[in-house]
N, CA, C and O atoms as a DFTB+ gen file, in Angstrom:
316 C
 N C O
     1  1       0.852      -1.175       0.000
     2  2       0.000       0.000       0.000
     3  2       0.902       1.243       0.000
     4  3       1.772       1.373       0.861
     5  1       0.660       2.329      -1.142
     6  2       1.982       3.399      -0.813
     7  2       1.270       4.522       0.440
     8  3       0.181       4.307       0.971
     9  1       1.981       5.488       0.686
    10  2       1.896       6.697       1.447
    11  2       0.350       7.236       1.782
    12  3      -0.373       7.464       2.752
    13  1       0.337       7.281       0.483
    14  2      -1.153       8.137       0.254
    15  2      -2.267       7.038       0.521
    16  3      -3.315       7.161       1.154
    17  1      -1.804       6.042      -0.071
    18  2      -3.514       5.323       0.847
    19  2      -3.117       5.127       1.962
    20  3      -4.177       5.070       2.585
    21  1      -2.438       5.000       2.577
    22  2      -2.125       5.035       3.891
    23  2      -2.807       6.381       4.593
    24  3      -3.605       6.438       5.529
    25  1      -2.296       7.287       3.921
    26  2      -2.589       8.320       4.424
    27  2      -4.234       8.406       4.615
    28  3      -4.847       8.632       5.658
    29  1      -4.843       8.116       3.082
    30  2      -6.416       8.092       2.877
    31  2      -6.974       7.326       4.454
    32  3      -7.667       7.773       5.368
    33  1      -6.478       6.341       4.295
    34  2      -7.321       5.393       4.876
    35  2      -7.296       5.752       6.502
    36  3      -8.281       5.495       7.195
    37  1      -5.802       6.516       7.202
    38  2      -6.249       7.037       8.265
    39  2      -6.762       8.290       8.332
    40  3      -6.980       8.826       9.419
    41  1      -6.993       8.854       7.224
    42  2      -7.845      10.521       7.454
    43  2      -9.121      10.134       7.206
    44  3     -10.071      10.854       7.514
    45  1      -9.291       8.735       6.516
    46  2     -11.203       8.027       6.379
    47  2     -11.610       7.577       8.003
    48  3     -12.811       7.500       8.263
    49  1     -10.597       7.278       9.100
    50  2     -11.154       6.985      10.534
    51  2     -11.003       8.142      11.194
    52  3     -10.814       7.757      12.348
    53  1     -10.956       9.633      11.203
    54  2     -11.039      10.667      11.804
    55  2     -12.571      11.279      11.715
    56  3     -13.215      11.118      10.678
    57  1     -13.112      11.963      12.806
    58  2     -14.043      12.447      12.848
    59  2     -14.206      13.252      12.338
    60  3     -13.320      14.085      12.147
    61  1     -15.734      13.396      11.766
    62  2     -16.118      14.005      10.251
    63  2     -15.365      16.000      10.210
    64  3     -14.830      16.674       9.331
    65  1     -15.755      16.260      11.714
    66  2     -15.449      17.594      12.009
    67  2     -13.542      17.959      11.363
    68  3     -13.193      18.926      10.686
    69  1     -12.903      17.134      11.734
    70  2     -11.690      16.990      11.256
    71  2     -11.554      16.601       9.667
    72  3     -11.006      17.351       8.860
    73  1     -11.925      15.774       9.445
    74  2     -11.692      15.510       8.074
    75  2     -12.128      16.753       7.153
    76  3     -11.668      17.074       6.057
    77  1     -13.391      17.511       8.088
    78  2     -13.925      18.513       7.207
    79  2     -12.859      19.783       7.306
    80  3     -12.956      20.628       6.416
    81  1     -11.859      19.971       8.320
    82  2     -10.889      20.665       8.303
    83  2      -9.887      20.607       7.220
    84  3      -9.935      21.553       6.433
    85  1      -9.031      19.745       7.017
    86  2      -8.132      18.753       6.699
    87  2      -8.668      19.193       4.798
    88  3      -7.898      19.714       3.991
    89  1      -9.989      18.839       4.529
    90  2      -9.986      18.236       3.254
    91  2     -10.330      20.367       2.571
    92  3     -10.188      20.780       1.420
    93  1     -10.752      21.145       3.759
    94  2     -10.403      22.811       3.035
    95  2      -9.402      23.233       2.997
    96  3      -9.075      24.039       2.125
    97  1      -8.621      22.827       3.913
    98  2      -6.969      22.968       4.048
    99  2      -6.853      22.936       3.079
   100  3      -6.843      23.973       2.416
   101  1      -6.679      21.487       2.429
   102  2      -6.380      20.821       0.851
   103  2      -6.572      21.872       0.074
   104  3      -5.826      22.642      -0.532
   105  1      -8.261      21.707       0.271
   106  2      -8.492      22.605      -1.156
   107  2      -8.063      24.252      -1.219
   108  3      -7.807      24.870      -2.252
   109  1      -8.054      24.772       0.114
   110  2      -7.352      26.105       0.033
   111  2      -5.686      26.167      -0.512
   112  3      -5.034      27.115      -0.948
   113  1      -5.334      24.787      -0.293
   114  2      -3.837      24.934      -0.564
   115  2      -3.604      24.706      -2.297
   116  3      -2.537      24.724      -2.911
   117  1      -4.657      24.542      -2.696
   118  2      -4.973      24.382      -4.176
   119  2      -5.083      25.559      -5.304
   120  3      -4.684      25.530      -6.468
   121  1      -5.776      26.642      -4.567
   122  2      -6.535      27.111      -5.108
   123  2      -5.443      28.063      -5.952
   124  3      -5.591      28.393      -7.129
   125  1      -4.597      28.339      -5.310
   126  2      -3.258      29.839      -5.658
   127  2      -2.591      28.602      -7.075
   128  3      -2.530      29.047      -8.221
   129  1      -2.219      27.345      -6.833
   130  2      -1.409      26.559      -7.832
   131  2      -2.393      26.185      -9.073
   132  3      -1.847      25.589     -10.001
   133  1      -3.925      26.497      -9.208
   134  2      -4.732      26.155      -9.990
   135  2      -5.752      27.768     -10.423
   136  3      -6.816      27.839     -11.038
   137  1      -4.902      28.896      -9.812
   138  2      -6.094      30.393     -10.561
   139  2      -6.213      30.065     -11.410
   140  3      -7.323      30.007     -11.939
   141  1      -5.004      29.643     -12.035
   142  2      -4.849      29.945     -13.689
   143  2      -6.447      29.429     -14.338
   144  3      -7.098      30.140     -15.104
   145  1      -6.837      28.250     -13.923
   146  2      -8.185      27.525     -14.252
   147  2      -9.372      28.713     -14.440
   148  3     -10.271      28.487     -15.250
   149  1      -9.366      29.719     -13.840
   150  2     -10.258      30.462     -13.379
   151  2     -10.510      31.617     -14.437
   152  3     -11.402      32.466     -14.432
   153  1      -9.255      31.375     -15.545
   154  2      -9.186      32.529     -16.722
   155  2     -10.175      31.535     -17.867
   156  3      -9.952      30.339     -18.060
   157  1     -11.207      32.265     -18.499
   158  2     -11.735      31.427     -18.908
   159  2     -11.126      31.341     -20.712
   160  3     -11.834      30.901     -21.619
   161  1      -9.945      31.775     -20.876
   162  2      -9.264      31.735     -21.529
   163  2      -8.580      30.620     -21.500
   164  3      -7.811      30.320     -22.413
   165  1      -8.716      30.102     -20.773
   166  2      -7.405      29.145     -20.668
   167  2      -7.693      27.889     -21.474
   168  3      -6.854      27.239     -22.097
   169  1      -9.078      27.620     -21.370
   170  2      -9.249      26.130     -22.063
   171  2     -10.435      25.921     -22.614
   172  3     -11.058      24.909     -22.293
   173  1     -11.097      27.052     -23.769
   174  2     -12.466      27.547     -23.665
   175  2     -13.142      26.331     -24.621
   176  3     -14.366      26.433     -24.699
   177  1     -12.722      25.516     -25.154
   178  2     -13.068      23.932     -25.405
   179  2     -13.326      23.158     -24.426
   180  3     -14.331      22.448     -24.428
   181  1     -12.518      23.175     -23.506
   182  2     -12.641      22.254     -22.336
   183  2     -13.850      22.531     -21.348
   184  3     -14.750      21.791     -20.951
   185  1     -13.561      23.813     -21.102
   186  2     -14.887      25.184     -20.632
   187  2     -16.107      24.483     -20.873
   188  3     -16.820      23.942     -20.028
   189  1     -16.332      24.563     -22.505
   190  2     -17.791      24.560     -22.822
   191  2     -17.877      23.209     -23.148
   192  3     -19.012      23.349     -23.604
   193  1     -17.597      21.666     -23.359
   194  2     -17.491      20.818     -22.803
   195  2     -18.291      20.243     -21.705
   196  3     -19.119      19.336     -21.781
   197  1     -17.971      20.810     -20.833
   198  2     -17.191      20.462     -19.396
   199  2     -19.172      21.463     -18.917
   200  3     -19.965      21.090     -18.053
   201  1     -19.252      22.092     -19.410
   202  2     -20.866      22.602     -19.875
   203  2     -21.997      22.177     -20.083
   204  3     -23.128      22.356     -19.632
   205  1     -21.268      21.285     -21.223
   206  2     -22.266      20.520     -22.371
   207  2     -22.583      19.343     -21.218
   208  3     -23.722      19.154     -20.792
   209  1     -21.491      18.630     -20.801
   210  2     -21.247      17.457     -19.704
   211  2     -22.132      17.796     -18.286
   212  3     -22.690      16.890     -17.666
   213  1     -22.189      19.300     -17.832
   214  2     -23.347      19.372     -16.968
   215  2     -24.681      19.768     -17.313
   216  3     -25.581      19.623     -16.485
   217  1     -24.835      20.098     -18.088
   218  2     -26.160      20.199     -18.945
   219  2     -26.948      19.072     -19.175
   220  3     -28.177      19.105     -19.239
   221  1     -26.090      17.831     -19.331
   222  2     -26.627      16.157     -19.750
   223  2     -26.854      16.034     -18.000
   224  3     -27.996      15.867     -17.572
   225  1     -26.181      16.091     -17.458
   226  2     -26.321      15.929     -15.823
   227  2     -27.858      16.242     -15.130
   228  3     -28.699      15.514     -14.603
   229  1     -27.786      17.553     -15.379
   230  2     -28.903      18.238     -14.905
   231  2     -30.290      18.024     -15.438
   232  3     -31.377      18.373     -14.978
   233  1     -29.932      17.271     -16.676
   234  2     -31.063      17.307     -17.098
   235  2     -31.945      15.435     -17.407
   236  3     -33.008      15.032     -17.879
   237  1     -30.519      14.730     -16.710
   238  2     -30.841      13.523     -16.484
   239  2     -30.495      12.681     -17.998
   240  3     -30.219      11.482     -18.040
   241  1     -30.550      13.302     -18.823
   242  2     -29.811      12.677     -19.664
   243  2     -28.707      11.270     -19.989
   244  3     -28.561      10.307     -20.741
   245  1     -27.976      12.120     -18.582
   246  2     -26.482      10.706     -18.562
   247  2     -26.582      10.802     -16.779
   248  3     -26.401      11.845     -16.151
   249  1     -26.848       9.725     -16.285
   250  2     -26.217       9.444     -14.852
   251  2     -24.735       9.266     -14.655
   252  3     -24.038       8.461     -15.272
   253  1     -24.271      10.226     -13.594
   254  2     -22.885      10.243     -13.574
   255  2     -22.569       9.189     -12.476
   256  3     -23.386       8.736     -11.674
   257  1     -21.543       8.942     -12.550
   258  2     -21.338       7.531     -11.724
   259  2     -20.649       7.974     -10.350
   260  3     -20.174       9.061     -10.024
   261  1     -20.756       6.766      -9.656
   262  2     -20.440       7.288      -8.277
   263  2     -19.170       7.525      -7.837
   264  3     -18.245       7.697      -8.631
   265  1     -19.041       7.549      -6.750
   266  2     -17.251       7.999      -6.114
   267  2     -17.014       6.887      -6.287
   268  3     -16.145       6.815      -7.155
   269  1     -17.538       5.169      -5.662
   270  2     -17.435       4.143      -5.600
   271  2     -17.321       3.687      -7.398
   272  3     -16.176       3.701      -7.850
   273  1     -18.165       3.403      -8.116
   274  2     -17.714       2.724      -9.572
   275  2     -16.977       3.991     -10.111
   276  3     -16.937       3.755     -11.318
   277  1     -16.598       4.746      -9.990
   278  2     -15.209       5.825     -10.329
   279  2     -14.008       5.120     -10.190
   280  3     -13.136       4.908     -11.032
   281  1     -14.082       4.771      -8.958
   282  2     -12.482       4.066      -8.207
   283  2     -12.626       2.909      -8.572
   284  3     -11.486       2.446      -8.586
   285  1     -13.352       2.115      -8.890
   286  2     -13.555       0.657      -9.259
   287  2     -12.983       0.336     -10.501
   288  3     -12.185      -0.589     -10.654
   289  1     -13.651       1.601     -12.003
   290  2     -13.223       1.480     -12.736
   291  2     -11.560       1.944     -12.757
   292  3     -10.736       1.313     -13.418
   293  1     -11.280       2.887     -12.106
   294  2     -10.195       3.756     -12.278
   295  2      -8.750       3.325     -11.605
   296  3      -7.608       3.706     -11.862
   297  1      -9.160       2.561     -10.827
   298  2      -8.249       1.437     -10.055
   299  2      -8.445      -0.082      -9.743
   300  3      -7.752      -0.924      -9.169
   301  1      -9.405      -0.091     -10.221
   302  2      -9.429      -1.568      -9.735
   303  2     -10.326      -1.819      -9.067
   304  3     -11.034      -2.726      -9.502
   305  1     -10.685      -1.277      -7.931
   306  2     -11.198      -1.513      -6.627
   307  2     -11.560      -0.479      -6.313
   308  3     -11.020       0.572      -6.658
   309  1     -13.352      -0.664      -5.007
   310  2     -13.420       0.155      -4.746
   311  2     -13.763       0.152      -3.437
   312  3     -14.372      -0.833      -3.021
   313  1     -13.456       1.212      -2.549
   314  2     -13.334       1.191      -1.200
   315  2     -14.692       1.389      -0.280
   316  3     -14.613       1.375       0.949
C-alpha cells in the first residue's frame, strides 16, 4: 500500500469535524497553484465541454457515476 492510501485510509477513521478541516486545508492549498483555471481563456473547449457534460447531468440525460464505480473502474477496486 503506498503513502497516500495510507494516508487516505487514516484521514477516512477521523471524525467528520476533522476531516472537514483537513480536506479545506487541501483545497485552500490548491486554489493559488490552480487560478490559472479560473481565466476562462485558458481552455475555452474544455470550458464549454465540461458545460455541455453538466447540462446532460442536470437534465438527467447521462447518470454520472459514483465515487465508488469511479475508483472501481479507475483502479481496480473500490473502497
Amino acid at each position: 500500500m503506498s503513502t497516500t492510501d495510507q494516508l487516505e485510509a487514516e484521514l477516512l477513521r477521523l471524525p467528520a469535524r476533522d476531516r472537514e478541516r483537513l480536506a479545506l486545508a487541501a483545497w485552500e492549498s490548491l486554489e493559488e497553484a490552480t487560478a490559472w483555471l479560473s481565466d476562462p481563456d485558458t481552455d475555452r473547449e474544455g470550458i464549454a465541454l465540461a458545460c455541455k457534460r453538466d447540462g446532460e447531468v442536470e437534465s438527467g440525460e447521462v447518470t454520472p457515476l459514483s465515487h465508488e464505480e469511479f475508483r472501481r473502474r479507475t483502479r481496480g477496486t473500490a473502497e
